[in-house]
Structure formats: C-alpha cells, structure tokens
Biopython code that builds the backbone (N, CA, C, O; Angstrom):
import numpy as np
from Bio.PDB.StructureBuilder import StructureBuilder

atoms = [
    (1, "UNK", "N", (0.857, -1.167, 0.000)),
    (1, "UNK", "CA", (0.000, 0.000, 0.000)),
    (1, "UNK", "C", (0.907, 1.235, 0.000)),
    (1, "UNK", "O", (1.987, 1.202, 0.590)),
    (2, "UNK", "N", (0.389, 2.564, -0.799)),
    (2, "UNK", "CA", (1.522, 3.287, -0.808)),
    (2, "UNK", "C", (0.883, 4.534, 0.234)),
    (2, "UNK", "O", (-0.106, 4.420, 0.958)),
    (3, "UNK", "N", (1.478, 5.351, 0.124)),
    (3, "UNK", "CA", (1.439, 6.151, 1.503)),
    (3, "UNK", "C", (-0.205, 6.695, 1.044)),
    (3, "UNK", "O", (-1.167, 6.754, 1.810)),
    (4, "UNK", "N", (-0.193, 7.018, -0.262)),
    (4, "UNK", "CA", (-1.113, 7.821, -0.518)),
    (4, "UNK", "C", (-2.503, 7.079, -0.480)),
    (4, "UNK", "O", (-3.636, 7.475, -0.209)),
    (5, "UNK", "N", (-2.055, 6.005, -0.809)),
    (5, "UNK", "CA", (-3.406, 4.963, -0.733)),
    (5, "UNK", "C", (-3.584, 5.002, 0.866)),
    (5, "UNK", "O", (-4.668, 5.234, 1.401)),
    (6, "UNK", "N", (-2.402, 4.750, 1.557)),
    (6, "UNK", "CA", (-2.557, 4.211, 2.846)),
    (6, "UNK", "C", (-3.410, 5.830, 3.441)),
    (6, "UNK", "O", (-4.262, 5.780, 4.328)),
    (7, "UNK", "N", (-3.253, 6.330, 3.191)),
    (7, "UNK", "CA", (-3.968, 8.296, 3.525)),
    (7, "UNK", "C", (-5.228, 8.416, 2.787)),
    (7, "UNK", "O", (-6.116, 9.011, 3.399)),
    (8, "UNK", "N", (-5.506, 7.999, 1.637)),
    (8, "UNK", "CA", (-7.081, 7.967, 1.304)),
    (8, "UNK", "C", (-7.675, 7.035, 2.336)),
    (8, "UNK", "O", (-8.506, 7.352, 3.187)),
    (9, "UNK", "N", (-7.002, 5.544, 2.097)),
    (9, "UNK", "CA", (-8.189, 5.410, 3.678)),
    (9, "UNK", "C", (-8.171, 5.297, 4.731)),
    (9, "UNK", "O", (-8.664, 4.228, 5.088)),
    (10, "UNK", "N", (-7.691, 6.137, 5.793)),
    (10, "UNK", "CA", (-7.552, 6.416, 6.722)),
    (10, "UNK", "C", (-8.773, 7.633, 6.822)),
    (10, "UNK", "O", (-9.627, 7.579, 7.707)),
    (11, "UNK", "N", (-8.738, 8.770, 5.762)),
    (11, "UNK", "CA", (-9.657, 9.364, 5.238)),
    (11, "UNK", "C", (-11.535, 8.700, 5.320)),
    (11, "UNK", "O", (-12.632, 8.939, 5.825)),
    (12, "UNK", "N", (-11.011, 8.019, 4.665)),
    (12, "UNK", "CA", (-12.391, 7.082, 3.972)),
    (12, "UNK", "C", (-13.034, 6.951, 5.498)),
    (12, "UNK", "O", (-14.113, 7.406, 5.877)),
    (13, "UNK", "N", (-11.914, 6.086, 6.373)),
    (13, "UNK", "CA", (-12.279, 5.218, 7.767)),
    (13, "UNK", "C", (-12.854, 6.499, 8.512)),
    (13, "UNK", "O", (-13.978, 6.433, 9.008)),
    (14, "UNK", "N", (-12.261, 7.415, 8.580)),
    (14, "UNK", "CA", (-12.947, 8.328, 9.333)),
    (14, "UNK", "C", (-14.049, 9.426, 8.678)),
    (14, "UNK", "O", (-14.743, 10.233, 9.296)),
    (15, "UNK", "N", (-14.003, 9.264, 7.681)),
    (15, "UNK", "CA", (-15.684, 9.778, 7.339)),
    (15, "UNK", "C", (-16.791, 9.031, 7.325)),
    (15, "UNK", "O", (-17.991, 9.274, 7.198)),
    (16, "UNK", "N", (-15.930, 7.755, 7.534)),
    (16, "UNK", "CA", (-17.490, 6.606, 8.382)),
    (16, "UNK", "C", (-17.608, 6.518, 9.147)),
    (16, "UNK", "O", (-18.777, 6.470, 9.529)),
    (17, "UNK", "N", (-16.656, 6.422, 10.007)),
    (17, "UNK", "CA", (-17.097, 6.836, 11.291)),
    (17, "UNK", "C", (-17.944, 8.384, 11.593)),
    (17, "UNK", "O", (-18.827, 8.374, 12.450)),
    (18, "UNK", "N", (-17.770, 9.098, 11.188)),
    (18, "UNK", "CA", (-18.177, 10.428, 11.297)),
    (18, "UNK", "C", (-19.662, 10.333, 10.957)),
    (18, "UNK", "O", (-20.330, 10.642, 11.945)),
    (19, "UNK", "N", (-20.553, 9.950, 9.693)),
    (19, "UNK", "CA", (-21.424, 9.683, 9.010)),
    (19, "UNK", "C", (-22.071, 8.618, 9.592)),
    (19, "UNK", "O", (-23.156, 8.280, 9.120)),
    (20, "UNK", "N", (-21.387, 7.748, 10.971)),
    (20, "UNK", "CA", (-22.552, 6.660, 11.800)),
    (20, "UNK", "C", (-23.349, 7.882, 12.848)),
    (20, "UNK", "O", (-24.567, 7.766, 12.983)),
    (21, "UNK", "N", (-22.880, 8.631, 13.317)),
    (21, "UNK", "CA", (-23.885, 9.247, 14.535)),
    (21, "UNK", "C", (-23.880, 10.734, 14.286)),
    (21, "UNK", "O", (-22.914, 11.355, 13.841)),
    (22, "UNK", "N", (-24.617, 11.059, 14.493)),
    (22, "UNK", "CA", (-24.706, 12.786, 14.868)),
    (22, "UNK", "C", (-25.699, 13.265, 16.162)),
    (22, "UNK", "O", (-26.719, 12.692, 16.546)),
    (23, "UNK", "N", (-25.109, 14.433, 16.683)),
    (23, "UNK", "CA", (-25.855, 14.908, 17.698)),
    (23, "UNK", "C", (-26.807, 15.865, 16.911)),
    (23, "UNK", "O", (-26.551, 16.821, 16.179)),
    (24, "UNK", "N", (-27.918, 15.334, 17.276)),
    (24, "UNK", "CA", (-29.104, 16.753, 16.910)),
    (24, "UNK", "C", (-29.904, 17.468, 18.319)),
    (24, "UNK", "O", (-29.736, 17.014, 19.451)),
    (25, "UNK", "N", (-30.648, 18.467, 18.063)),
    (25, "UNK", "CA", (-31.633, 19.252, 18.667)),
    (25, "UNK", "C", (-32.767, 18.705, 18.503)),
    (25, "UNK", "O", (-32.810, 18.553, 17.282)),
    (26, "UNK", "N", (-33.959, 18.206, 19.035)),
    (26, "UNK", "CA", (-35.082, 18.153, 19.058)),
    (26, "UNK", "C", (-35.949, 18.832, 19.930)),
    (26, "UNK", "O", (-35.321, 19.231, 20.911)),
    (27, "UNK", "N", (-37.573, 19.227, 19.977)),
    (27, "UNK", "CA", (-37.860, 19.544, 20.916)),
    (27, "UNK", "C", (-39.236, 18.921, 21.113)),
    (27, "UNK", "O", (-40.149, 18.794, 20.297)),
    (28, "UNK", "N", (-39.160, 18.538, 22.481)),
    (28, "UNK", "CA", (-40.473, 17.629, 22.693)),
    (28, "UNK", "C", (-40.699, 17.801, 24.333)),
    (28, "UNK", "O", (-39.616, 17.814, 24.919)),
    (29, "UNK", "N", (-41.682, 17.917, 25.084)),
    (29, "UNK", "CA", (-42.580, 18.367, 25.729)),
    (29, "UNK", "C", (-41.969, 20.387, 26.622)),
    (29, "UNK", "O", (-41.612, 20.773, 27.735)),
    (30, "UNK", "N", (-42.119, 20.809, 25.713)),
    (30, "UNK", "CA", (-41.417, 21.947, 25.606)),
    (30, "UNK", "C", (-39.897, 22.624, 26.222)),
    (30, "UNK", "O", (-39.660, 23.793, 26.529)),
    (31, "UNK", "N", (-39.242, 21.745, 26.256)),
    (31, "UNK", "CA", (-37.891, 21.381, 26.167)),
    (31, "UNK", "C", (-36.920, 21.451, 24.891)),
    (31, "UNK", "O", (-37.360, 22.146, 23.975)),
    (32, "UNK", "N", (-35.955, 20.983, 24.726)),
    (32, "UNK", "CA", (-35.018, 20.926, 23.764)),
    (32, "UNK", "C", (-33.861, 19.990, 24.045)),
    (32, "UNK", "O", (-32.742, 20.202, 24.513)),
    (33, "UNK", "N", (-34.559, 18.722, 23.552)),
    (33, "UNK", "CA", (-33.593, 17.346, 23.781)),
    (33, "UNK", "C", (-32.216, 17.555, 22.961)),
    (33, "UNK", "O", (-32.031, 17.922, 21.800)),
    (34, "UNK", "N", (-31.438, 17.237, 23.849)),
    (34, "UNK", "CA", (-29.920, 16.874, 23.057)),
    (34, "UNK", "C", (-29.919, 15.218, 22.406)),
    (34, "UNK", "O", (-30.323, 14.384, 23.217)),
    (35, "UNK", "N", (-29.618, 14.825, 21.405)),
    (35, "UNK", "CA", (-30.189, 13.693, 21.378)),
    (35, "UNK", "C", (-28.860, 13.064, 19.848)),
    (35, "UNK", "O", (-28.484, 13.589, 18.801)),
    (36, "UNK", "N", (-28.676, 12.243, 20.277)),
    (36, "UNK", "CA", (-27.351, 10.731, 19.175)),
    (36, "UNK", "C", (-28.211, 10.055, 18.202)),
    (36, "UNK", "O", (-29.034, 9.165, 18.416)),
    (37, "UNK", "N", (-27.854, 10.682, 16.973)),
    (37, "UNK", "CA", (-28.730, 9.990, 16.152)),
    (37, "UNK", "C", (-28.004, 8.832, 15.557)),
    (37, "UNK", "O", (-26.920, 9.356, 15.301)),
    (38, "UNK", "N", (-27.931, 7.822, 15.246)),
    (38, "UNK", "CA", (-26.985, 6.624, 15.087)),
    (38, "UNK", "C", (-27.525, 6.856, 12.904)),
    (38, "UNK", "O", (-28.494, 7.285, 12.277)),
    (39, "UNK", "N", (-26.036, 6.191, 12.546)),
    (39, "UNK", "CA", (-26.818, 6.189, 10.906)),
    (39, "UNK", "C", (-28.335, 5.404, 10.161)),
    (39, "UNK", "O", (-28.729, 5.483, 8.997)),
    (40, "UNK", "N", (-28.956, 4.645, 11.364)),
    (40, "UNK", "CA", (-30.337, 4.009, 10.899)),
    (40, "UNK", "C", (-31.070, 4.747, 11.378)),
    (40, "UNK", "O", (-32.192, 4.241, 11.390)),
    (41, "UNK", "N", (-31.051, 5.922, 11.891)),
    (41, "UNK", "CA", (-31.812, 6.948, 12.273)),
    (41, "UNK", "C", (-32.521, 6.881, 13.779)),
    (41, "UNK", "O", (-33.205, 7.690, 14.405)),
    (42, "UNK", "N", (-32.076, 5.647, 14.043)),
    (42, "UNK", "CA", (-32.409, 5.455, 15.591)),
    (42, "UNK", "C", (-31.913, 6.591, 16.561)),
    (42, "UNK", "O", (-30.744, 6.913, 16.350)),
    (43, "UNK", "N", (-32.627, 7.356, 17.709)),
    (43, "UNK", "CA", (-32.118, 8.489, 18.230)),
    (43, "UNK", "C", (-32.733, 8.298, 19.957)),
    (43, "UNK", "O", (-33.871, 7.892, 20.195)),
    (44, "UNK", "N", (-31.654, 8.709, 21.111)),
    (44, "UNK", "CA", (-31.530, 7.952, 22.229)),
    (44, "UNK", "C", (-31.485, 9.740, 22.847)),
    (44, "UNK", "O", (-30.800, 10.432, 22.094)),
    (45, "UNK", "N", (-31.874, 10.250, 23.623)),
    (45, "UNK", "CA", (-31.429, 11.098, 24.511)),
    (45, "UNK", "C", (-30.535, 11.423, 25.397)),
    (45, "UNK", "O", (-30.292, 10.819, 26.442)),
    (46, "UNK", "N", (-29.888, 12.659, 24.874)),
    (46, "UNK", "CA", (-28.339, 12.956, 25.479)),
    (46, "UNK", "C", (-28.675, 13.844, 27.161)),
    (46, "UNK", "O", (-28.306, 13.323, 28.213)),
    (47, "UNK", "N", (-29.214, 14.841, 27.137)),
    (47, "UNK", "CA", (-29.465, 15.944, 27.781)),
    (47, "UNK", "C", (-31.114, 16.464, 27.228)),
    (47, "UNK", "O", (-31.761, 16.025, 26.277)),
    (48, "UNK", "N", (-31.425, 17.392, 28.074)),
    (48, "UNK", "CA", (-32.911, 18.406, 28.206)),
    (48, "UNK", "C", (-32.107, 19.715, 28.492)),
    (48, "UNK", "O", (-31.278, 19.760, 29.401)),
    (49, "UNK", "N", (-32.443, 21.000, 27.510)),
    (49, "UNK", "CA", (-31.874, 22.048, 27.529)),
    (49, "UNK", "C", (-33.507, 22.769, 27.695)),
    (49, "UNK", "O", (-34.509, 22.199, 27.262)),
    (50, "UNK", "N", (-33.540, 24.110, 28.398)),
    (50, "UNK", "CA", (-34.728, 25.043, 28.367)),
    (50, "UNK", "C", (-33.902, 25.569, 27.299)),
    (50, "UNK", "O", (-33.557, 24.528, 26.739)),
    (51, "UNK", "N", (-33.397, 26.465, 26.699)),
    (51, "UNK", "CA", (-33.138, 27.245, 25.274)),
    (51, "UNK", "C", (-32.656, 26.131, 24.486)),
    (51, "UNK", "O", (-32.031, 25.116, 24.795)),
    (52, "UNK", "N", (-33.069, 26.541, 23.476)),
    (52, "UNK", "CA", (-32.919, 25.952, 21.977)),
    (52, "UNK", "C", (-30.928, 26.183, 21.692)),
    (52, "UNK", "O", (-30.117, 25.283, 21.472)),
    (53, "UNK", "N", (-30.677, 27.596, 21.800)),
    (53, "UNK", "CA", (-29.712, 27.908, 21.598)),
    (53, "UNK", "C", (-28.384, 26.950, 22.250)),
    (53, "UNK", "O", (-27.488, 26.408, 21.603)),
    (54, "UNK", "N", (-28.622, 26.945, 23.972)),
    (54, "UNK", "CA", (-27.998, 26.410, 24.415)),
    (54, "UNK", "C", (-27.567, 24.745, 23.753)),
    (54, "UNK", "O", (-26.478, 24.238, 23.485)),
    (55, "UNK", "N", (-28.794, 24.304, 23.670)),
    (55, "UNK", "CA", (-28.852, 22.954, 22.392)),
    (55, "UNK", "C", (-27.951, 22.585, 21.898)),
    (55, "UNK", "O", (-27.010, 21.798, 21.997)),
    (56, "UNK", "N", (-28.699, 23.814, 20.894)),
    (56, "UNK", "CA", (-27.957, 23.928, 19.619)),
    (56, "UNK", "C", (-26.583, 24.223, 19.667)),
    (56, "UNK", "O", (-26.032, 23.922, 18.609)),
    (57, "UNK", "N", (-25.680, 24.798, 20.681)),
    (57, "UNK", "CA", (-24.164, 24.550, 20.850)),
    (57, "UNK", "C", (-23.727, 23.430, 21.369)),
    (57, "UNK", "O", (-22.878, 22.756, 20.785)),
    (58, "UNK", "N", (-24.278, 23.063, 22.600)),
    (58, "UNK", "CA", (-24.021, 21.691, 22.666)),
    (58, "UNK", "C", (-23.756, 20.692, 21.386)),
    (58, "UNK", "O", (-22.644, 20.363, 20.973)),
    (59, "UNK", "N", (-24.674, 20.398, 20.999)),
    (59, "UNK", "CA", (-24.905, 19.482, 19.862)),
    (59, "UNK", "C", (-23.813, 19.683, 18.375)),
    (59, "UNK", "O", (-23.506, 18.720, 17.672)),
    (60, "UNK", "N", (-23.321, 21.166, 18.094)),
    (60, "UNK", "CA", (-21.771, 21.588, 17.578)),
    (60, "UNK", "C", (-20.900, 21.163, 18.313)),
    (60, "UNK", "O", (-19.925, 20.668, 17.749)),
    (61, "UNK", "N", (-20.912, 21.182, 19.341)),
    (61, "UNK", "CA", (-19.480, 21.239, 20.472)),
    (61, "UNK", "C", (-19.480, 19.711, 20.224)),
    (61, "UNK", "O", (-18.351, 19.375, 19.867)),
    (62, "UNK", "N", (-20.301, 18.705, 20.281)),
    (62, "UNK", "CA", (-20.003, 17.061, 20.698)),
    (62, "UNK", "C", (-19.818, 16.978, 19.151)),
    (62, "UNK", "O", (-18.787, 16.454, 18.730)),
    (63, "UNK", "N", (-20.914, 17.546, 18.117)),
    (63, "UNK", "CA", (-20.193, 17.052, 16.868)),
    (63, "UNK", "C", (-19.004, 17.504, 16.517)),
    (63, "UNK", "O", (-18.571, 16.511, 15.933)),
    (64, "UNK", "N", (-18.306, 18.166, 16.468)),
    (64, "UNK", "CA", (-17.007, 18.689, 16.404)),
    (64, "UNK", "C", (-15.969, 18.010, 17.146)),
    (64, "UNK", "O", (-14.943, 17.542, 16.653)),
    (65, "UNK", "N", (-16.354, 17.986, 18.551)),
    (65, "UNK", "CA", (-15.347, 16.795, 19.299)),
    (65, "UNK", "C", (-15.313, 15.559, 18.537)),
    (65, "UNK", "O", (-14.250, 14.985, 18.302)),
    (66, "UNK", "N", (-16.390, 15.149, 18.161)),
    (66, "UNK", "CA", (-16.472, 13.436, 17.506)),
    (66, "UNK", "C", (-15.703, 13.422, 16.210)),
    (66, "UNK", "O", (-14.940, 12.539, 15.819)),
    (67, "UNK", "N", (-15.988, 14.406, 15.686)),
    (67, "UNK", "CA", (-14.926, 14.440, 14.573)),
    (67, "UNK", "C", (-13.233, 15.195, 14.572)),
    (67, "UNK", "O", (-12.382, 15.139, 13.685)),
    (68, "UNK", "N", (-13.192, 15.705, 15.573)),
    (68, "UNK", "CA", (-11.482, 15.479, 16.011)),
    (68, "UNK", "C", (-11.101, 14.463, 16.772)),
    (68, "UNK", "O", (-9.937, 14.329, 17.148)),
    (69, "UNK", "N", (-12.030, 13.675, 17.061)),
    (69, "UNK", "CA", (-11.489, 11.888, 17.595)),
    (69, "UNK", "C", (-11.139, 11.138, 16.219)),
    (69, "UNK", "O", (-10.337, 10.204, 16.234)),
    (70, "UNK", "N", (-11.669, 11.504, 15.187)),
    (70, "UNK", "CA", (-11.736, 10.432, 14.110)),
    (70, "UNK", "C", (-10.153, 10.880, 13.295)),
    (70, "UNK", "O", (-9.764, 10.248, 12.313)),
]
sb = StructureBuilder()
sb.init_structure("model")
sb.init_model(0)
sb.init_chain("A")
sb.init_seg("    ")
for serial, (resi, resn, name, xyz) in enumerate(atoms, 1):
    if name == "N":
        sb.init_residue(resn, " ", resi, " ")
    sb.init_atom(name, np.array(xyz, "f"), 0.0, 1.0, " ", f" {name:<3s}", serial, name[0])
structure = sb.get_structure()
C-alpha cells in the first residue's frame, strides 16, 4: 500500500465513522432534547436544555469533538 493509498483510507475510515452518529436538537414536551442519532436513524437522549440555543451549541461542540477523535 503506498502512503497515498494508505492516507485515502484512513480518510475514507474516518468519514465513516463520522457519518454513523450525529448529535441533533429536538424539541419535545417543551424542552429541547440533546439527542445521538446513530446512521439508521435510531435516536436515544443525550441531555434536556430550556433554550434551543444552548442545544444547539451543545450538539456543535459534541459534533465537532467526535470528529477530532476520528
């Protein structure tokens, strides 16, 4: 394998990993769930935020961490 091959997938490996979960915002009984959406769309609850906003950084901040793990 040459370096460059060996660097496309290393690439590859971590945009699948990246593309299995994401953190989203939802909001349900007037709240604003933090919530792991897995790639079959199955979604588990992270946190309950009162602002949306607050959420909605959360949910940047963990996706962003998850993808400087990869």
């Amino acid at each position: 394998m040459t370096p460059d091959e060996y660097a496309a997938a290393l690439d590859a490996e971590r945009s699948a990993r990246n593309d299995r979960a994401r953190y989203v915002v939802c909001e349900e009984h007037g709240a604003h769930a933090l919530m792991r959406r897995n790639g079959s769309g199955q979604a588990w609850g992270v946190a309950r935020h009162v602002s949306q906003e607050t959420a909605e950084l959360a949910a940047a901040f963990l996706n962003r961490l998850k993808e400087d793990e990869a």
